[in-house]
C-alpha distance (Angstrom), angle and dihedral (degrees) to the residues before:
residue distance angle dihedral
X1 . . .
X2 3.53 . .
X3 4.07 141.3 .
X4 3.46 122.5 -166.2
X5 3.59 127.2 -161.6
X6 3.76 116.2 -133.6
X7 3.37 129.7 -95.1
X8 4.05 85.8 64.7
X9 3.68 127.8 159.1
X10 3.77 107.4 -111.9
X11 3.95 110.5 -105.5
X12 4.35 127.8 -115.8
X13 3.37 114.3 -102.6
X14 4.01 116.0 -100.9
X15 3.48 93.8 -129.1
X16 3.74 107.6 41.7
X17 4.47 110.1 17.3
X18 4.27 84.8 -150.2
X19 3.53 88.7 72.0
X20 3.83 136.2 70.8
X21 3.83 126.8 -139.2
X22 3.66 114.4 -125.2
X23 4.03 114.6 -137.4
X24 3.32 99.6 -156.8
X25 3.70 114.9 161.4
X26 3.83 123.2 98.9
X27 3.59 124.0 -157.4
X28 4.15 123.8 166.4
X29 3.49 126.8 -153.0
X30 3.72 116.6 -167.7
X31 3.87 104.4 -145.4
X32 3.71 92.2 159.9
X33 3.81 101.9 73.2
X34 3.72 127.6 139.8
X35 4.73 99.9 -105.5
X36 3.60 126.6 -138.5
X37 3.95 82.3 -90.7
X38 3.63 88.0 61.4
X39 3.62 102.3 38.5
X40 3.97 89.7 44.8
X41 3.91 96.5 58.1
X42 3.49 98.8 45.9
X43 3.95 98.1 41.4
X44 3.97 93.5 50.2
X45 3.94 90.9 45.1
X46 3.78 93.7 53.4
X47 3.90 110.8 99.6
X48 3.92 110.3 174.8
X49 3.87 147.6 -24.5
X50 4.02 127.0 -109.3
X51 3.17 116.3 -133.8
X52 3.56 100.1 176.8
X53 3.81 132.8 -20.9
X54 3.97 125.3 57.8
X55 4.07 96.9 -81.2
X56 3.32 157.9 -34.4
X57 4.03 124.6 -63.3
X58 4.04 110.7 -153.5
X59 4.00 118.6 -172.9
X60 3.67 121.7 -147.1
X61 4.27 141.8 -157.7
X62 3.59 105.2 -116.1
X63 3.78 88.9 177.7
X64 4.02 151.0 -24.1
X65 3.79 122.3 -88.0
X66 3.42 125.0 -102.0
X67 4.04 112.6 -92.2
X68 3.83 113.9 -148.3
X69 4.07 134.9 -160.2
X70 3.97 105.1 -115.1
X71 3.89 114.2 -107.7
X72 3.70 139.5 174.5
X73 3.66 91.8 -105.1
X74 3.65 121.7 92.7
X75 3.45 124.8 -114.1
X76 4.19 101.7 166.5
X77 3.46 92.2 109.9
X78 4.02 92.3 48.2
X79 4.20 111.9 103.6
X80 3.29 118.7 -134.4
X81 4.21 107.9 -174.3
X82 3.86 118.4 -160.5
X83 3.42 118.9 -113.4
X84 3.63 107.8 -121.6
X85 4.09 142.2 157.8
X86 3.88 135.6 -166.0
X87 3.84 135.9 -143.9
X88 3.90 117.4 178.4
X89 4.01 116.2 -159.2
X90 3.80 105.5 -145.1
X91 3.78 127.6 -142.4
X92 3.82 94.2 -131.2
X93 4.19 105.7 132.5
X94 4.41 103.2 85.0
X95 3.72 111.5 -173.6
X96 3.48 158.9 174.1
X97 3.82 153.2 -148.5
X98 4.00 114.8 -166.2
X99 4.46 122.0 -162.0
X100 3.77 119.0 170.9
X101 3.43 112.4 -162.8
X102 3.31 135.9 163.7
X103 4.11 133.9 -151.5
X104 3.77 101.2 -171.0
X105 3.66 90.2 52.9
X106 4.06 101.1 38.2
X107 4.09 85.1 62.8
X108 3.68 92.1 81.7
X109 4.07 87.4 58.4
X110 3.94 92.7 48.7
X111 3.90 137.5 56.5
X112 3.52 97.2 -161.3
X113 3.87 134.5 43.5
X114 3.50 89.1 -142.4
X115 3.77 88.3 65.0
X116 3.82 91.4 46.3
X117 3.93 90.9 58.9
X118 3.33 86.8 48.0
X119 3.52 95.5 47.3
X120 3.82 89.1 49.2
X121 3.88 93.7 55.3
X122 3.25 96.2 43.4
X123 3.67 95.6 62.7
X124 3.42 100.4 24.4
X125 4.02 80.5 72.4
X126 3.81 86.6 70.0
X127 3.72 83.8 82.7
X128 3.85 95.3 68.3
X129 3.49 100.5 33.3
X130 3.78 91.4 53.0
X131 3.95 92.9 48.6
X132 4.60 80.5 48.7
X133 3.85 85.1 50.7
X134 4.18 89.3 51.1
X135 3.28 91.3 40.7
X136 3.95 105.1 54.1
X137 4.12 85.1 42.5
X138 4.09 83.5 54.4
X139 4.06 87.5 55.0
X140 3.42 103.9 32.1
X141 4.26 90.3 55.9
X142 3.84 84.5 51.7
X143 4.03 85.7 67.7
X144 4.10 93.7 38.9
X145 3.77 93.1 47.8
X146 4.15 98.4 43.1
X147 3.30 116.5 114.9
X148 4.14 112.2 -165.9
X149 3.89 112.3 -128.4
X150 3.69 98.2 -145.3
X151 3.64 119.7 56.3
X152 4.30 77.1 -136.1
X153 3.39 86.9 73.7
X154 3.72 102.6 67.5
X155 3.46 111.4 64.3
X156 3.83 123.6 -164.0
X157 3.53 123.3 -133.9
X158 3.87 119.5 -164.0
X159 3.71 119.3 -125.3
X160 3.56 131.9 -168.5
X161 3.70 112.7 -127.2
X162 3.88 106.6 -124.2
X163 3.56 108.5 179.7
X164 3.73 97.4 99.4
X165 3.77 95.9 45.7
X166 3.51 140.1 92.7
X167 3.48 147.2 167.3
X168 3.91 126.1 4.0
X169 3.83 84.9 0.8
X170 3.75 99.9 53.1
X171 3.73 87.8 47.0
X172 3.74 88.5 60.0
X173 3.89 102.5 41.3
X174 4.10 83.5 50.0
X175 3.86 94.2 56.3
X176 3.92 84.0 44.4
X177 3.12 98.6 50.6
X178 3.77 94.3 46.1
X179 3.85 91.7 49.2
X180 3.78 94.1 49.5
X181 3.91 82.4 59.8
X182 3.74 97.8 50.0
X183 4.23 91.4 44.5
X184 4.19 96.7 44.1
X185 3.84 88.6 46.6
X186 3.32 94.4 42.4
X187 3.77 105.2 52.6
X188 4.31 88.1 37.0
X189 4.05 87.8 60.7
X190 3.91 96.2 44.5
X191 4.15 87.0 42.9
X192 4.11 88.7 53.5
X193 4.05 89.0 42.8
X194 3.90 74.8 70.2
X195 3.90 130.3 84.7
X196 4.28 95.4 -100.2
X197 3.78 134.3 140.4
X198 3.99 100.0 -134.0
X199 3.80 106.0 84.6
X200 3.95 111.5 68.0
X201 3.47 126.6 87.5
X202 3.99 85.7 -128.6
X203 3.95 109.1 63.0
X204 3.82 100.4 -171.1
X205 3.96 143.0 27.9
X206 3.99 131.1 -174.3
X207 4.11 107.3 -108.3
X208 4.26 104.2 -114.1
X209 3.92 81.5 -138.1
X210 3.30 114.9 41.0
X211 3.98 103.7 17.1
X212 4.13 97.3 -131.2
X213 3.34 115.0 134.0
X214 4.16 113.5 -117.7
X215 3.85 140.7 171.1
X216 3.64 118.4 -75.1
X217 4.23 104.6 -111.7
X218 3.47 125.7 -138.8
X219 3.60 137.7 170.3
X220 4.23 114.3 173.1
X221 4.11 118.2 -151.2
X222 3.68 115.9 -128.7
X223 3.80 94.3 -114.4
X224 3.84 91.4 57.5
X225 3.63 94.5 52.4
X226 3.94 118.0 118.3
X227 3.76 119.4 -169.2
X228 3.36 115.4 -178.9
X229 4.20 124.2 -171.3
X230 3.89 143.4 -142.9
X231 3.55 100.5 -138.0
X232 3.34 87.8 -145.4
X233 3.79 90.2 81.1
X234 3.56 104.4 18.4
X235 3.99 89.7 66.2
X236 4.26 81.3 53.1
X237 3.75 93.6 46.0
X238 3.85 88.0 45.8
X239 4.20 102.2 39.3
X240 3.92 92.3 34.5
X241 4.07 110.7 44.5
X242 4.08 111.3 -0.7
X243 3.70 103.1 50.9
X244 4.44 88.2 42.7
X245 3.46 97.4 48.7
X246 4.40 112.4 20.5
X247 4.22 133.5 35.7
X248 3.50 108.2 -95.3
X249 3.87 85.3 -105.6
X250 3.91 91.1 62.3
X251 3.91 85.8 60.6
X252 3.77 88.8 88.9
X253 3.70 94.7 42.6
X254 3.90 90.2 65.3
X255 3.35 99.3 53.9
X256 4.00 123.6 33.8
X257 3.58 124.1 -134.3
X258 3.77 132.0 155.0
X259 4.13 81.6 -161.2
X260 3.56 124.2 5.5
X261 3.78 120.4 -162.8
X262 3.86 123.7 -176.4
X263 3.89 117.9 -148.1
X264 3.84 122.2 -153.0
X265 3.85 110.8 -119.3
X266 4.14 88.1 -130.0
X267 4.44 71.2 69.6
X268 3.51 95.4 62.4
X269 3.71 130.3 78.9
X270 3.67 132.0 -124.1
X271 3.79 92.0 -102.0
X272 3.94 91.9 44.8
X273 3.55 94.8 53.9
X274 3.49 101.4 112.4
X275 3.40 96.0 42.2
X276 3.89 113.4 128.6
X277 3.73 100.1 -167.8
X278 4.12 151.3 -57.4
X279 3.18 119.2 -107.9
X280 4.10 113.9 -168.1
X281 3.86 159.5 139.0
X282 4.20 97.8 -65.6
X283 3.92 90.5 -122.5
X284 4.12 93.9 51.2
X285 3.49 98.0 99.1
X286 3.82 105.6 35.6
X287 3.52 150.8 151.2
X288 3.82 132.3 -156.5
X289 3.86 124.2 -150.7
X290 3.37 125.2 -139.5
X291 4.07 121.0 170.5
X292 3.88 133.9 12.5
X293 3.26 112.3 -173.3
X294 3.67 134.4 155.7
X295 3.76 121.6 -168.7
X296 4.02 131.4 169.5
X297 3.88 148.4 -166.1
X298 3.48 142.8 -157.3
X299 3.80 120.7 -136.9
X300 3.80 101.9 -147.2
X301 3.67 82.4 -164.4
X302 3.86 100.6 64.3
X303 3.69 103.4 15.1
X304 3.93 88.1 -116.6
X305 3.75 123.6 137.1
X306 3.70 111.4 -148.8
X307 3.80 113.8 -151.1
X308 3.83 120.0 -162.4
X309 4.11 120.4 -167.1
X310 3.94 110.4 -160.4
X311 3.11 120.4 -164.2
X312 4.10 132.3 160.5
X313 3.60 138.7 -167.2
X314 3.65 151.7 166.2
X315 4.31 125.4 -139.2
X316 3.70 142.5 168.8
X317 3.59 143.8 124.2
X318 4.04 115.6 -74.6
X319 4.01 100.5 -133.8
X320 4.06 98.3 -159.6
X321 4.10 88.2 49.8
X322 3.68 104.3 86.3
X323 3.50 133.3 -107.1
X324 4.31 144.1 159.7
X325 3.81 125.9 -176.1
X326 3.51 118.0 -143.7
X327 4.04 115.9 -138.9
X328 3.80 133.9 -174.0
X329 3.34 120.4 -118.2
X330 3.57 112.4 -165.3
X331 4.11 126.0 -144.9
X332 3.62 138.0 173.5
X333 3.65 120.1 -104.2
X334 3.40 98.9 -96.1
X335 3.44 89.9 59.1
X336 3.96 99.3 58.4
């Protein structure tokens, strides 16, 4: 069995060496596809369209109101302002993907025009896939680059230090290690599913009624929770303490998550390496679209048609949505 690489010299016929065998049959296989990795980061980070205008405007709970015992004394004329705050994500990034092609000249490379259309579609989808490739780099650096607000937010896992173990013992720091992940993370989400002031980026606000500064409040729902995973410990928590001790279907059950996304560690930086996870408000780390557009010309001059995809956007990190990162903290065994 043999592959060739293309250019190749067309081969002799096997009956009669003065004549060449025609390979003729085209097939395309698309092994540069955005995966369900891809596709799953950059679906559950997207949080609106723009229509028209420069953004979108979100409003956030900065705290409770006040509750008060009931008296004779009347307080309907008192007012009582909500406490509120504002972010606005911005459509700011404007860009591109460019694809020349051209039909008259592509006939000399098919035998069919069915295979040209299909030729055509096939890599006309380059244009999409590229702008899904952009896009989940565009979300993903929002997670490497964050940089919590309150030092509540980053929450310290200890980590047994296995490189000088083997053996019965190694087994034993790896399901401990993988436990301490499930019970920190577990007992942080249910703490910020809570009304608490240590989870947003912004720690205090002024009060619209009373002018005192106070802590920001927060308290996030199950279904809006977002956890999202370096592989490079979920595959640990998985291999080493959920699949020994729980069904696979009490994996879940362990660890709450409205949507749980797992990150390859070739995703994470250097300085994010030993980061376990984020757990957060869904719409924290976001991005708006606002155009998708795709227009073309035909050079008359080259026979070329030259295909431009727009599409714009706007992203960042909402600081009054909440948010923790979890980070290992490794220790010697005697430490554990």
């Amino acid at each position: 069995m043999t592959v060739i690489y293309n250019p190749i010299t067309l081969p002799a016929s096997k009956m009669l060496a003065t004549m060449t065998s025609l390979i003729g049959i085209v097939r395309f296989n698309d092994t540069l596809a955005p995966s369900e990795i891809i596709n799953d980061l950059v679906d559950s980070s997207r949080i609106g369209k723009v229509d028209y205008g420069k953004g979108i405007v979100y409003t956030f709970k900065t705290s409770t109101l006040p509750v008060k015992d009931l008296t004779e004394q009347s307080s309907a004329f008192n007012i009582t302002k909500p406490n509120l705050a504002q972010e606005t994500i911005l459509i700011d990034n404007y860009k591109f993907v460019p694809i020349s092609l051209s039909e008259m000249l592509s006939k000399d490379a098919m035998l069919s025009g069915e295979t040209i259309n299909e030729f055509f579609s096939f890599v006309m989808g380059m244009t999409a896939d590229t702008t899904q490739f952009h896009m989940f780099d565009v979300v993903n650096a929002l997670y490497q680059s964050w940089v919590p607000g309150q030092a509540t937010q980053t929450i310290e896992v200890d980590q047994i230090n296995t490189s000088a173990l083997s053996g019965a013992e190694l087994k034993v720091a790896e399901e401990w290690n993988a436990k301490q992940v499930a019970k920190i993370m577990r007992k942080t989400i249910r703490n910020m599913q809570l009304k608490n002031t240590k989870f947003t980026d912004v720690a205090t606000f002024v009060d619209a009624n009373d002018g005192q500064t106070k802590k920001v409040e927060s308290c996030l729902a199950r279904n809006d929770l977002k956890v999202v995973f370096n592989d490079k410990f979920y595959t640990d928590f998985l291999a080493d303490a959920m699949a020994s001790l729980y069904h696979n279907e009490k994996v879940g059950e362990m660890i709450e998550s409205g949507r749980q996304i797992v990150l390859p560690t070739d995703a994470m930086t250097e300085d994010n390496a030993e980061v376990i996870a984020w757990a957060s408000d869904r719409m924290k780390f976001a991005f708006a679209d606002f155009y998708l557009v795709t227009l073309s010309i035909q050079d008359p001059s080259t026979g070329y048609t030259n295909t431009f995809y727009h599409f714009a956007y706007g992203a960042g990190v909402f600081k009054y949505a909440p948010g923790v990162k979890f980070v290992a903290n490794y220790v010697e065994p005697a430490q554990a």
